[in-house]
Every structure is written in C-alpha cells, then in structure tokens.
C-alpha positions in Angstrom: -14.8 -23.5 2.6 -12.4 -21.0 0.8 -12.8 -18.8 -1.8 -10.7 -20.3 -4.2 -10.8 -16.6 -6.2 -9.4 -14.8 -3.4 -5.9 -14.9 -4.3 -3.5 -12.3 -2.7 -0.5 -11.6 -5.0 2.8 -12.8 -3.7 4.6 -9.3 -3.4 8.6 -9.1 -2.7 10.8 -6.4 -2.5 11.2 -4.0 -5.0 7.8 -4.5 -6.4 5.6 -1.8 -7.0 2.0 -0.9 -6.8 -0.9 2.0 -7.1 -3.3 2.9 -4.2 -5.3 5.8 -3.7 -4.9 8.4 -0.8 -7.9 6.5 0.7 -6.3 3.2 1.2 -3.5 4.8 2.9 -5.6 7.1 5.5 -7.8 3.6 6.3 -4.7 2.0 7.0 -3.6 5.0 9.2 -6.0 5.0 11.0 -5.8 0.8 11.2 -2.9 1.4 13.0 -0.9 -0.2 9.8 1.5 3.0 9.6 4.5 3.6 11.3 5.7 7.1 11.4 9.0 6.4 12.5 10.3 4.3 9.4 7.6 5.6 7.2 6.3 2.1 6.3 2.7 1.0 5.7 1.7 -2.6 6.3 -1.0 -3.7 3.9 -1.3 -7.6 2.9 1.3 -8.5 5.2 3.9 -6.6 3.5 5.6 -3.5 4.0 5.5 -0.6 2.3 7.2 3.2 1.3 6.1 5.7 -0.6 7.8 6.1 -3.9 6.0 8.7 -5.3 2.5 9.9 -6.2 0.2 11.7 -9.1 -2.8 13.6 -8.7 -5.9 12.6 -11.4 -7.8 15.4 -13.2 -10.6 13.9 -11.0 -8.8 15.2 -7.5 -8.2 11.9 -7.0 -4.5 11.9 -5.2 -2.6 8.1 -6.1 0.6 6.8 -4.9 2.9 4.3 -5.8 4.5 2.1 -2.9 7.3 -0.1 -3.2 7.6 -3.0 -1.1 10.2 -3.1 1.2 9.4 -5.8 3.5 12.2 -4.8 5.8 
C-alpha cells in the first residue's frame, strides 16, 4: 500500500527551488551529478545552479532551476 502523503511535486522547466549544500554533496556522491553539463538529477529532474546565499548560521543554500534537458 502507498503512502497517499508522499506526493512528489511535478517540476518543469524553469521552476525554481532551495536546497542546502548538503543535498547537493549526497547527490554527488550518489552519482546524480554530472560535471560535464553541470546538471544535478534529484526527483527525476534535472537541475543547474542558479545561484546561492550563505545563512548567518554557515549554512551555504542554493537555488536550482530545473532544466530537464
């Protein structure tokens, strides 16, 4: 039986989203990066980074924009 709360948004191109540094070094290291194009894959979409923001905490955030190319 599935979890009927487990709904994964239905990103498309040009959309834009916040992640911490952590998310992107986990999916590094999941193989989900490719270094060529620059493009992270996380929930089946594609991603680049658009820019990022460091928190007073040291916490280091970056906005992606899907690209799904």
């Amino acid at each position: 039986m599935s979890n009927p709360f487990n709904v994964i948004r239905p990103w498309n191109p040009g959309d834009t989203r916040e992640v911490s540094e952590r998310v992107l070094k986990q999916a590094s290291l999941d193989g989900k990066y490719d270094s060529y194009s620059q493009v992270y894959e996380l929930e089946n979409r594609r991603w680049k980074i658009q820019g990022k923001t460091n928190r007073a905490s040291g916490e280091t955030i970056y906005t992606l924009v899907c690209v799904n190319e």
